[in-house]
DRENDO-1510 file (C-alpha; in Angstrom, 1 decimal, always signed):
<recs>
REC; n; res; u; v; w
REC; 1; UNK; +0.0; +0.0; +0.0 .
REC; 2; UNK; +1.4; +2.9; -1.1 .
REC; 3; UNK; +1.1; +6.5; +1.0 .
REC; 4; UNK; -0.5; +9.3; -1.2 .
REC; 5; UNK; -0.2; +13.4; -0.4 .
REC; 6; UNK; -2.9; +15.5; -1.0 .
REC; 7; UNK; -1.6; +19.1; -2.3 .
REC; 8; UNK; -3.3; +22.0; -1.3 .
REC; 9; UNK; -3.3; +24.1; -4.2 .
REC; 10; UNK; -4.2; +22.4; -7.8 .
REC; 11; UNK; -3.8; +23.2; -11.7 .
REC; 12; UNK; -7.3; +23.9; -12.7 .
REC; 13; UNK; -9.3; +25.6; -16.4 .
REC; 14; UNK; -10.9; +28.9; -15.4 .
REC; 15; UNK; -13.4; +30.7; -16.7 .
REC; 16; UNK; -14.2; +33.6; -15.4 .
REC; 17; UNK; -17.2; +35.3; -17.5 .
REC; 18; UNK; -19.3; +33.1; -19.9 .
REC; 19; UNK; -17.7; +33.8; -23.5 .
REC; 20; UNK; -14.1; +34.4; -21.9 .
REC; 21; UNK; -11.1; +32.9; -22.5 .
REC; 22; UNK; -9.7; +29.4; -20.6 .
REC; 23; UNK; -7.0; +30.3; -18.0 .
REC; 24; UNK; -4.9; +27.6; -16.8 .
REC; 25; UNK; -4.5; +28.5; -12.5 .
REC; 26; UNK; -1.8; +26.9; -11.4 .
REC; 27; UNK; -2.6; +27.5; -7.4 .
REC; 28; UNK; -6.4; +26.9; -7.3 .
REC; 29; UNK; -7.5; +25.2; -3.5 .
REC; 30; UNK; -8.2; +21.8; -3.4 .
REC; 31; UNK; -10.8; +21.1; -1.4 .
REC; 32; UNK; -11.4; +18.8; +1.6 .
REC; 33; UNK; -14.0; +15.9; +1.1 .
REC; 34; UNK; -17.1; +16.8; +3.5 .
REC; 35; UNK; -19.8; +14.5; +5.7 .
REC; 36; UNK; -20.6; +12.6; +2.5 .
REC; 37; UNK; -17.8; +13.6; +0.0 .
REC; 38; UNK; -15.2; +12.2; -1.3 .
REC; 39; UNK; -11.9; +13.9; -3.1 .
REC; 40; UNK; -10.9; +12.1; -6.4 .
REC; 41; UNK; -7.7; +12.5; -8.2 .
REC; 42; UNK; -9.1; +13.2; -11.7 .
REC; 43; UNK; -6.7; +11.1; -14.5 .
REC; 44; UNK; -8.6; +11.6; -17.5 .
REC; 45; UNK; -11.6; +13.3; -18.7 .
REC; 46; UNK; -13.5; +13.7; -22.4 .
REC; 47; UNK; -13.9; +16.9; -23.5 .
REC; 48; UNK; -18.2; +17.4; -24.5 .
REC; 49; UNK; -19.7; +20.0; -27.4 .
REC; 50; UNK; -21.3; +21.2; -24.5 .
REC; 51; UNK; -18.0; +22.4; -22.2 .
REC; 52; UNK; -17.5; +24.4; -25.4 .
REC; 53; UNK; -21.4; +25.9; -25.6 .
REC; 54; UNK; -21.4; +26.5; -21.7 .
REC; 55; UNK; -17.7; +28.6; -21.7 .
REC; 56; UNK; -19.2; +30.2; -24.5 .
REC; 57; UNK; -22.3; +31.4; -23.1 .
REC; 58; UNK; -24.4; +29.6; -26.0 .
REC; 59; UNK; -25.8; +26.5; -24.8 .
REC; 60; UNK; -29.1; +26.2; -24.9 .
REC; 61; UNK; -32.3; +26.1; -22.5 .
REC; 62; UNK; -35.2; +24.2; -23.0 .
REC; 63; UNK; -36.7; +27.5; -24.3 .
REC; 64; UNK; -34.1; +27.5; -26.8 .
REC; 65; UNK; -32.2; +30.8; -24.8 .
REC; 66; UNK; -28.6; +30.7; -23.7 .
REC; 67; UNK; -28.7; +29.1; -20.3 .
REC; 68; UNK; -27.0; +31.6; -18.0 .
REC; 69; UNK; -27.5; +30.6; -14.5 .
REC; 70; UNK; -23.8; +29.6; -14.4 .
REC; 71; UNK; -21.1; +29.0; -11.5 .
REC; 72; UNK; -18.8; +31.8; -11.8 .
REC; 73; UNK; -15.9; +31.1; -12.3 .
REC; 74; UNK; -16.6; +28.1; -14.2 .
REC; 75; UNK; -14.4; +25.1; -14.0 .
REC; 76; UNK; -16.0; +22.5; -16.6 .
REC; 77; UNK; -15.7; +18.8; -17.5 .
REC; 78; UNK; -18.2; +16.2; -17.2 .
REC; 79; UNK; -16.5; +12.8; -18.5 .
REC; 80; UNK; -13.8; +12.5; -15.8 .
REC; 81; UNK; -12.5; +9.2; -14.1 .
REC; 82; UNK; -10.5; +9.6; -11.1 .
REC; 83; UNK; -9.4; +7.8; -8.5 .
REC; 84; UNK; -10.9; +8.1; -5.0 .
REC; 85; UNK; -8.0; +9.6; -2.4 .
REC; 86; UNK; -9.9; +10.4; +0.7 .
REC; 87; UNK; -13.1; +10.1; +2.2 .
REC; 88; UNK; -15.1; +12.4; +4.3 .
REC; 89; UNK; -15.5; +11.6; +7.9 .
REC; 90; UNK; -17.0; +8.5; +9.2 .
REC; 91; UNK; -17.7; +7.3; +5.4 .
REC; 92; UNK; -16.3; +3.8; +5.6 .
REC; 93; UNK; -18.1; +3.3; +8.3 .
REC; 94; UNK; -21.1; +3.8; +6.8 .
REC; 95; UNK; -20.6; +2.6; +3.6 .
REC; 96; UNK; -17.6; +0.0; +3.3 .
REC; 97; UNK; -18.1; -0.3; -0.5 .
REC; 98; UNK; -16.8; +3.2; -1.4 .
REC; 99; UNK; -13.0; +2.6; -0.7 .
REC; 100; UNK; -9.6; +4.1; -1.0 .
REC; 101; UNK; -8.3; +3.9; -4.6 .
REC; 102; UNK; -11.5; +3.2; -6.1 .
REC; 103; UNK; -12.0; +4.1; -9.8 .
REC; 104; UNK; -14.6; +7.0; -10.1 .
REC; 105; UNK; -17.0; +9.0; -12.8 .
REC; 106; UNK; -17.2; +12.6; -12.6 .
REC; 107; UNK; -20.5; +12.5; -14.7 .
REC; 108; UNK; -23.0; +15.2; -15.5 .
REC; 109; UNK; -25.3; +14.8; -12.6 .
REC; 110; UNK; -23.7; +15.7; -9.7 .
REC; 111; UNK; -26.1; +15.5; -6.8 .
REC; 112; UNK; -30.0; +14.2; -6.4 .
REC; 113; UNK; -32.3; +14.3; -4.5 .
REC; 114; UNK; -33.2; +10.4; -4.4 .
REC; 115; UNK; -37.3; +11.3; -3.6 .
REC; 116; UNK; -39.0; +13.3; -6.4 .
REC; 117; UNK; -41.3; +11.6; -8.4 .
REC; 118; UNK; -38.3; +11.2; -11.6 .
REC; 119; UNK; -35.7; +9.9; -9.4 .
REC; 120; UNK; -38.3; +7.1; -8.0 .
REC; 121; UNK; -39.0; +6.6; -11.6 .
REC; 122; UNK; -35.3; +5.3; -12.5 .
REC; 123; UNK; -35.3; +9.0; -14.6 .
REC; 124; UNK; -32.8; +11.0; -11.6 .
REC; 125; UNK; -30.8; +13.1; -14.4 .
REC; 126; UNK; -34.5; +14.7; -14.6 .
REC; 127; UNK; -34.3; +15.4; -10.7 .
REC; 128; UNK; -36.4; +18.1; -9.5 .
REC; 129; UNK; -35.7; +17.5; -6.0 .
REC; 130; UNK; -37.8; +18.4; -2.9 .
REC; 131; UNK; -38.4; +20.8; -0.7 .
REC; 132; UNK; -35.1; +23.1; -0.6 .
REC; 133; UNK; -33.2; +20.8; -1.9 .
REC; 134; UNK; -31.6; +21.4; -5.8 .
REC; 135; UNK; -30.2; +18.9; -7.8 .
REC; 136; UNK; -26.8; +20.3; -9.1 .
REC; 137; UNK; -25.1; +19.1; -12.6 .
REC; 138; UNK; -20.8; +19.0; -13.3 .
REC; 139; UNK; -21.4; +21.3; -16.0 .
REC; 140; UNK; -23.7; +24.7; -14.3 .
REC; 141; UNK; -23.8; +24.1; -11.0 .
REC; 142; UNK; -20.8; +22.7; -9.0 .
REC; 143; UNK; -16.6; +22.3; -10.5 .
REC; 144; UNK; -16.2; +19.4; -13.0 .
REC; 145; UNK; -13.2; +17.5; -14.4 .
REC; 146; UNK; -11.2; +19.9; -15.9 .
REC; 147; UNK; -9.3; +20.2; -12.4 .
REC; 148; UNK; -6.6; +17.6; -11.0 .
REC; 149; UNK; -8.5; +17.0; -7.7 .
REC; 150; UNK; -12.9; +16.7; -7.5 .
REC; 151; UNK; -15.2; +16.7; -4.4 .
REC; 152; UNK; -17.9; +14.3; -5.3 .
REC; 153; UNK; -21.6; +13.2; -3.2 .
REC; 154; UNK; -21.0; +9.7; -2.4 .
REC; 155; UNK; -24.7; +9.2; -2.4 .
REC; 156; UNK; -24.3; +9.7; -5.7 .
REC; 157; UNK; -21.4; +7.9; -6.8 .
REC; 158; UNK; -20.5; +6.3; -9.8 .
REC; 159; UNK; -18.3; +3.7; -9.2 .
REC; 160; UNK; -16.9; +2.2; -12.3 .
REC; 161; UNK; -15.5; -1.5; -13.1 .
REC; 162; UNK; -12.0; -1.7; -11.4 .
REC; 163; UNK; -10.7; -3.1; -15.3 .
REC; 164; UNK; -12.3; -0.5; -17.2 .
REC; 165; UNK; -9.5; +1.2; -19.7 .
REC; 166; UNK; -10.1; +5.0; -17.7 .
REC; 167; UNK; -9.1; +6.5; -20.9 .
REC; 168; UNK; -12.3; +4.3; -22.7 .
REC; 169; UNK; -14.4; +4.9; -20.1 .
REC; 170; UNK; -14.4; +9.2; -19.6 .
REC; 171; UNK; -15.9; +10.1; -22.6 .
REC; 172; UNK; -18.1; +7.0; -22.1 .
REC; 173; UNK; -19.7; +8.7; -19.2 .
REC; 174; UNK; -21.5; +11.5; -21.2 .
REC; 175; UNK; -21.2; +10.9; -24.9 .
REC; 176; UNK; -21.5; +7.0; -24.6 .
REC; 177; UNK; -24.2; +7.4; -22.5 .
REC; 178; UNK; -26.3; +9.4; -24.2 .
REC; 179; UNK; -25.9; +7.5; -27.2 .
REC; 180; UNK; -26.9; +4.3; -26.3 .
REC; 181; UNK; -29.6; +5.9; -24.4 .
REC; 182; UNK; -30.7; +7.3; -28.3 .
REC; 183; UNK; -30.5; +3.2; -29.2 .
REC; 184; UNK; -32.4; +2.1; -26.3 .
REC; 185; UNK; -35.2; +5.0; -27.4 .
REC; 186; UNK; -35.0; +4.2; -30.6 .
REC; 187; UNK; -36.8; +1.0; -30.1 .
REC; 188; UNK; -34.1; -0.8; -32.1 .
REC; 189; UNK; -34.7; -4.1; -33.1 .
REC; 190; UNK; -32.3; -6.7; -35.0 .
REC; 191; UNK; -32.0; -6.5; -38.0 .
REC; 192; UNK; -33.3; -2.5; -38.0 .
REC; 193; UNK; -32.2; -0.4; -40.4 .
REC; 194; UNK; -30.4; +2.8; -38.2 .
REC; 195; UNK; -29.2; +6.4; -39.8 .
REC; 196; UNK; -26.8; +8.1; -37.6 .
REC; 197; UNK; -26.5; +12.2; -38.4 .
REC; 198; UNK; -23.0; +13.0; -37.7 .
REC; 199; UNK; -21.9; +9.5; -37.2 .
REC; 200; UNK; -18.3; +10.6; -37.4 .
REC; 201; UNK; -18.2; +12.8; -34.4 .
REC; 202; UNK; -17.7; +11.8; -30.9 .
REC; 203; UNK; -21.0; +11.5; -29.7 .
REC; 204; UNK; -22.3; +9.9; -33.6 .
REC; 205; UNK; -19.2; +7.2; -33.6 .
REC; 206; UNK; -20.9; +6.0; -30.1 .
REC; 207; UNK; -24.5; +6.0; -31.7 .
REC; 208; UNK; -22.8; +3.9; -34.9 .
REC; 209; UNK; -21.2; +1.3; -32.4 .
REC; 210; UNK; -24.4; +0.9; -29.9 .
REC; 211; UNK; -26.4; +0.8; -33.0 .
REC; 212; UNK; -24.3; -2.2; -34.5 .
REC; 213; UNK; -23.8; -3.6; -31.7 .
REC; 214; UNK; -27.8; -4.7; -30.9 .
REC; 215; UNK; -27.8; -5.4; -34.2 .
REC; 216; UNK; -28.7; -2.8; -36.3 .
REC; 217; UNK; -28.0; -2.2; -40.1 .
REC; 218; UNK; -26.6; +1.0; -40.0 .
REC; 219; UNK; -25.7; +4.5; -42.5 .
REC; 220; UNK; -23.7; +7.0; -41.2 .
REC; 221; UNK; -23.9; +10.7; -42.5 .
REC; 222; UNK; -21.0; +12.9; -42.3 .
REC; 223; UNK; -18.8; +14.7; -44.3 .
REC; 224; UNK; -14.7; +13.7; -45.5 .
REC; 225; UNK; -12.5; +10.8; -46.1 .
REC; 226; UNK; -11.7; +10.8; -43.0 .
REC; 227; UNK; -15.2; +10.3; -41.1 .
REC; 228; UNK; -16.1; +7.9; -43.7 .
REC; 229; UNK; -13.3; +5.7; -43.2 .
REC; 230; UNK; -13.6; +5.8; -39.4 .
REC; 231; UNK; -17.6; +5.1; -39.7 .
REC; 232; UNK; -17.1; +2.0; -42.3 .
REC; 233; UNK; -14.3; +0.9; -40.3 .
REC; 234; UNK; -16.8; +0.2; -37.6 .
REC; 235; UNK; -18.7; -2.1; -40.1 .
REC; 236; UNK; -21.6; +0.8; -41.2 .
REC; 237; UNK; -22.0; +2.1; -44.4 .
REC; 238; UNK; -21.6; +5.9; -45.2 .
REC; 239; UNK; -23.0; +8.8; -46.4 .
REC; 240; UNK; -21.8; +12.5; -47.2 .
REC; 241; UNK; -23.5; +14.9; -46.9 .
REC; 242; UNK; -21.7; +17.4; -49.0 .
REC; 243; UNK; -21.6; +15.1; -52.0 .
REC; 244; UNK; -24.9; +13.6; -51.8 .
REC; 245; UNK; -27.9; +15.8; -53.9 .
REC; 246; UNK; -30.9; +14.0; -52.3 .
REC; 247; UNK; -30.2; +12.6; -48.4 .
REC; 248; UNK; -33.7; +11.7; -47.6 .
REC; 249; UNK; -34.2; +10.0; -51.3 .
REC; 250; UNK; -30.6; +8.1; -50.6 .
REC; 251; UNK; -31.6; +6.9; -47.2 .
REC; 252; UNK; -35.1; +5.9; -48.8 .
REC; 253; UNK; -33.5; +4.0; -51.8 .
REC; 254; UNK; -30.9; +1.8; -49.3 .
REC; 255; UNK; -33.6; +1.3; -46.8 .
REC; 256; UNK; -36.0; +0.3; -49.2 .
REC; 257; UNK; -38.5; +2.9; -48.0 .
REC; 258; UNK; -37.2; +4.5; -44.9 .
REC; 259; UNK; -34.7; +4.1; -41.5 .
REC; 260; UNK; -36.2; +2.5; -38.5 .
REC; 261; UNK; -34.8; +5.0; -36.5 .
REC; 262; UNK; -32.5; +8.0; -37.0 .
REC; 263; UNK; -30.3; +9.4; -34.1 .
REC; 264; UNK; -29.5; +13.1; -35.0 .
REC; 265; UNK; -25.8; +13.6; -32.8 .
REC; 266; UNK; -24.9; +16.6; -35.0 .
REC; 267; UNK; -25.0; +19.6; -32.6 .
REC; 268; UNK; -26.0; +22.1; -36.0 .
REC; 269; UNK; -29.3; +23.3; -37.1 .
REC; 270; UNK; -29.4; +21.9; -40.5 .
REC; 271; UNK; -29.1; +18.3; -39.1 .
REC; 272; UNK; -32.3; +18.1; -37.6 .
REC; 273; UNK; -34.4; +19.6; -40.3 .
REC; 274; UNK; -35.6; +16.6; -42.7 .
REC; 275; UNK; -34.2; +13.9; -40.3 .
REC; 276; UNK; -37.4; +12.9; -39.6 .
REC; 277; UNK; -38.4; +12.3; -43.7 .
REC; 278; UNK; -35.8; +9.6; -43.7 .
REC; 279; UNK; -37.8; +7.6; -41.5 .
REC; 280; UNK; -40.1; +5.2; -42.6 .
REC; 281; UNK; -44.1; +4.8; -41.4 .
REC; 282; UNK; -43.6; +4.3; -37.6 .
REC; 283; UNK; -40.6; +5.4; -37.4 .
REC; 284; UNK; -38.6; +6.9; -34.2 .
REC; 285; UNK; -36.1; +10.0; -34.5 .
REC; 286; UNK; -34.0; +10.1; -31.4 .
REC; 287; UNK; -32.4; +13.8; -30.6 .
REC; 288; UNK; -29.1; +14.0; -28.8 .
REC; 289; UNK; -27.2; +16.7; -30.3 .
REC; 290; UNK; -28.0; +20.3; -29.3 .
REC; 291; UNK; -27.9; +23.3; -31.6 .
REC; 292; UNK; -27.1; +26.5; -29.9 .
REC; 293; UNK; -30.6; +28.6; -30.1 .
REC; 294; UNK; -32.1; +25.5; -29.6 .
REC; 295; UNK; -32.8; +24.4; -33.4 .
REC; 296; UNK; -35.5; +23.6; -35.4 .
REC; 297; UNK; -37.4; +20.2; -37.1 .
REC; 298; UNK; -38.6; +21.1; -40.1 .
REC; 299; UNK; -40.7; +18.2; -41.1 .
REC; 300; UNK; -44.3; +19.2; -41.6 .
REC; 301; UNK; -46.6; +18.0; -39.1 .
REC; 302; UNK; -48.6; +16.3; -41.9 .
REC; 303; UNK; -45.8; +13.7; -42.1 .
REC; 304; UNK; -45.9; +13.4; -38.7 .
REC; 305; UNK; -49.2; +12.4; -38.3 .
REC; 306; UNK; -49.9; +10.8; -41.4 .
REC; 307; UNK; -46.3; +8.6; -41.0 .
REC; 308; UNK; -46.8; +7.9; -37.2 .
REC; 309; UNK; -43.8; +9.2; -36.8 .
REC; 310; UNK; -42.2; +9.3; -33.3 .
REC; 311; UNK; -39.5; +12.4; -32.2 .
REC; 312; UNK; -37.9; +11.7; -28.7 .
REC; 313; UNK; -35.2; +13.5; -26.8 .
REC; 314; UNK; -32.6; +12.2; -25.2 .
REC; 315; UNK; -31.1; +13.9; -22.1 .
REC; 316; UNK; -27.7; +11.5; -21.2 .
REC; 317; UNK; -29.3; +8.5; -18.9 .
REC; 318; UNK; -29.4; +7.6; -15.4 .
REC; 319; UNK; -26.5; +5.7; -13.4 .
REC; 320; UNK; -28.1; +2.4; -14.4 .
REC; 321; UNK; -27.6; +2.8; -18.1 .
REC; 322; UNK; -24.4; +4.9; -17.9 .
REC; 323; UNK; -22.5; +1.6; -16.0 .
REC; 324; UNK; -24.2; -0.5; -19.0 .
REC; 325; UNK; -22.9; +1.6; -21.5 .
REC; 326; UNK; -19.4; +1.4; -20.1 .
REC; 327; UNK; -19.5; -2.3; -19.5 .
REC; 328; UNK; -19.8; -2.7; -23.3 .
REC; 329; UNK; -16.7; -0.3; -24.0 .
REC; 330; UNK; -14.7; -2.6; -20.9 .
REC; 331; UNK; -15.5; -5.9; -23.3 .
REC; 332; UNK; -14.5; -4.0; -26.3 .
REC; 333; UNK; -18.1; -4.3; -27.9 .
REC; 334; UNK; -17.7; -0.9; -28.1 .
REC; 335; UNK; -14.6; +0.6; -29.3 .
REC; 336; UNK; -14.5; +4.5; -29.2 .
REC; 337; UNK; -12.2; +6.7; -31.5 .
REC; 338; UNK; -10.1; +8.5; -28.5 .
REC; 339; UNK; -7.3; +11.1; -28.8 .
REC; 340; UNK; -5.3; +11.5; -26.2 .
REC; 341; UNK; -4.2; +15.2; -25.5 .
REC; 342; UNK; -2.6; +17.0; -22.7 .
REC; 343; UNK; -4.2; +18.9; -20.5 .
REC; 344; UNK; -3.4; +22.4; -21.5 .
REC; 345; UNK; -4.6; +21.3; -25.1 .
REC; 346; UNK; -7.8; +22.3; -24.0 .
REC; 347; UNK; -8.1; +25.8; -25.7 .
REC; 348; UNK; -6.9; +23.8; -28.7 .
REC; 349; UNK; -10.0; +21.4; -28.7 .
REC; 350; UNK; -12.3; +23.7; -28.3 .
REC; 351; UNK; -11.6; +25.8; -31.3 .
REC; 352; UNK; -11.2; +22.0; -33.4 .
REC; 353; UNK; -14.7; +21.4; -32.3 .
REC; 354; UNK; -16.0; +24.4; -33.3 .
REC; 355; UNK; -15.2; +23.7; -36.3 .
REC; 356; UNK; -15.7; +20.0; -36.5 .
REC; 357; UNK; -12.5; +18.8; -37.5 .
REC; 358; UNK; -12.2; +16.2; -34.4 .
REC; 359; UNK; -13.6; +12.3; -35.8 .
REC; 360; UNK; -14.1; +10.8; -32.4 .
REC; 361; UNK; -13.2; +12.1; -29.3 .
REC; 362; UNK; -10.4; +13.9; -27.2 .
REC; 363; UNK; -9.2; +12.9; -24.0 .
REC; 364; UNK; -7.1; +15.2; -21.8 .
REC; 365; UNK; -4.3; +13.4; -19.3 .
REC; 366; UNK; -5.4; +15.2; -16.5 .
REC; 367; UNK; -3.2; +13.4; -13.4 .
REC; 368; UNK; -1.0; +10.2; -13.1 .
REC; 369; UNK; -2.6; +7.3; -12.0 .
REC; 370; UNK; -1.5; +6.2; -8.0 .
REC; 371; UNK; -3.2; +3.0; -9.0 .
REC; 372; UNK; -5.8; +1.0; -6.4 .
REC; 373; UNK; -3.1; +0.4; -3.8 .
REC; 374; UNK; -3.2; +3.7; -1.6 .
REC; 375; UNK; -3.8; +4.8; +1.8 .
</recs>
């Protein structure tokens, strides 16, 4: 058993006004674990379109407006895994199966309230907790992953698979998730045929994978060489978008009369405009990517009706589906395009994902790992 120290100052990303710039702080606190805390050591964490929208002041609401009601200064990151490296007081007493060197998620929901009606329901990354009780979230409310040390509730805690690859399993936590909670709502059968809107980003490779993976026939639509040889190379056939003149027509023609299901992971507009004509007569269009100003479906309601179509949204899962979706990336039925970048890359990515020139996902080292043996 090895002894580990516990700094008091940390390397974290600031923001300190939405639409500002990322400051690296090299003497930020770390804090102390409280009553039912615990500190991680945060080794690696996935780097979501919606860190970028949130420092930019541009993700959007449920009304479609720029959510503002942000923690200032903002420290983001939401698809962290750390290792546990102290526990609050009187916590393994309580609860012997949150240990020293544990392997961690630092997820998008951060704490619940474990009694409204959504949480009861299985649905707790709806929670609108009781009485004056909030539920807060890694990416508004309380600091995320983008910081070598994390307080986390251990009432919430995800505790991950001891084996899990950490650098497979952070960007697992919110993109993976979310994905193959699109497949699960997608009502995807065997044999179904799936089209995947930007099936060549991070959060459309997941969607491809899942999608093949219960056994779906599936098209990816994306643009460039090389997004179409990352989505074939996963066993899906592709589409581009740029260089085909009719994409509801194409879709029709290979599906012989329309997808099963669509997932729409593309985080523009246009995406979501006719992803709903691809469908065929009872078909389900499952919405994961988020435009800034909230976007707009375009398919009349006409179509709707007369098709029986279905449109669902998709907001990541609960902690149920999120250690499912990571059990299928720990026996590699699931294989996730990673990059591994440093930690002060981050500006970096973010200006690559505004543009879309990332096919797959970045990881940023955050730490070195102490490993499972510490005290």
């Amino acid at each position: 058993m090895a002894a580990i120290t516990i700094p008091d100052k940390q390397t974290v990303a600031l923001v300190r006004e939405l639409g500002g710039p990322v400051e690296f702080v090299d003497d930020y606190p770390v804090k102390k674990p409280g009553l039912d805390e615990v500190l991680a050591k945060v080794l690696y964490t996935g780097v979501c379109q919606s860190d970028l929208h949130t420092r930019a002041g541009t993700a959007s609401g449920p009304d479609g407006k720029p959510i503002t009601a942000i923690k200032l200064p903002h420290i983001g990151g939401h698809e962290g895994v750390g290792r546990i490296v102290a526990l609050g007081s009187g916590l393994p007493e309580r609860d012997p199966s949150i240990y020293l060197g544990a392997l961690v998620g630092i997820r998008f929901s951060s704490r619940i309230c474990r009694r409204c009606s959504y949480c009861l329901d299985g649905q707790e990354q709806y929670c609108q907790g009781v009485g004056d009780f909030k539920p807060t979230n890694h990416l508004h409310h309380e600091d995320g992953a983008f910081q070598e040390y994390v307080c986390l509730d251990a009432g919430y805690l995800t505790l991950l698979p001891q084996d899990v690859d950490p650098i497979a399993a952070a960007p697992t936590l919110c993109a993976g998730l979310t994905a193959y909670k699109a497949i699960k709502n997608a009502e995807i059968k065997v044999g179904d045929f799936l089209a995947v809107v930007g099936a060549g980003g991070g959060l459309g490779g997941y969607a491809v994978q899942y999608g093949l993976a219960c056994g779906a026939r599936v098209i990816g639509i994306d643009t460039g060489e090389q997004k179409k040889e990352l989505v074939t190379s996963w066993g899906a056939q592709f589409l581009d978008f740029r260089t085909t003149t009719d994409l509801v027509a194409e879709v029709k023609k290979m599906t012989n009369g329309g997808a099963d299901a669509v997932v729409v992971a593309a985080g523009h507009s246009a995406a979501f405009a006719q992803a709903a004509s691809m469908l065929k007569i009872g078909g389900v269009m499952s919405c994961i990517g988020i435009p800034s100003g909230g976007g707009k479906i375009e398919t009349p309601v006409s179509e709707i009706v007369i098709k029986g179509l279905k449109i669902k949204g998709n907001l990541v899962g609960n902690l149920k589906e999120c250690l499912e979706a990571v059990e299928m990336v720990r026996t590699g039925l699931v294989k996730p395009k990673i990059y591994i970048r440093p930690f002060r890359d981050l500006p970096a990515v973010y200006e690559e994902l505004e543009k879309g020139d990332i096919a797959g996902r970045v990881v940023l080292k955050i730490g070195e790992d102490p490993g499972p043996n510490i005290r």
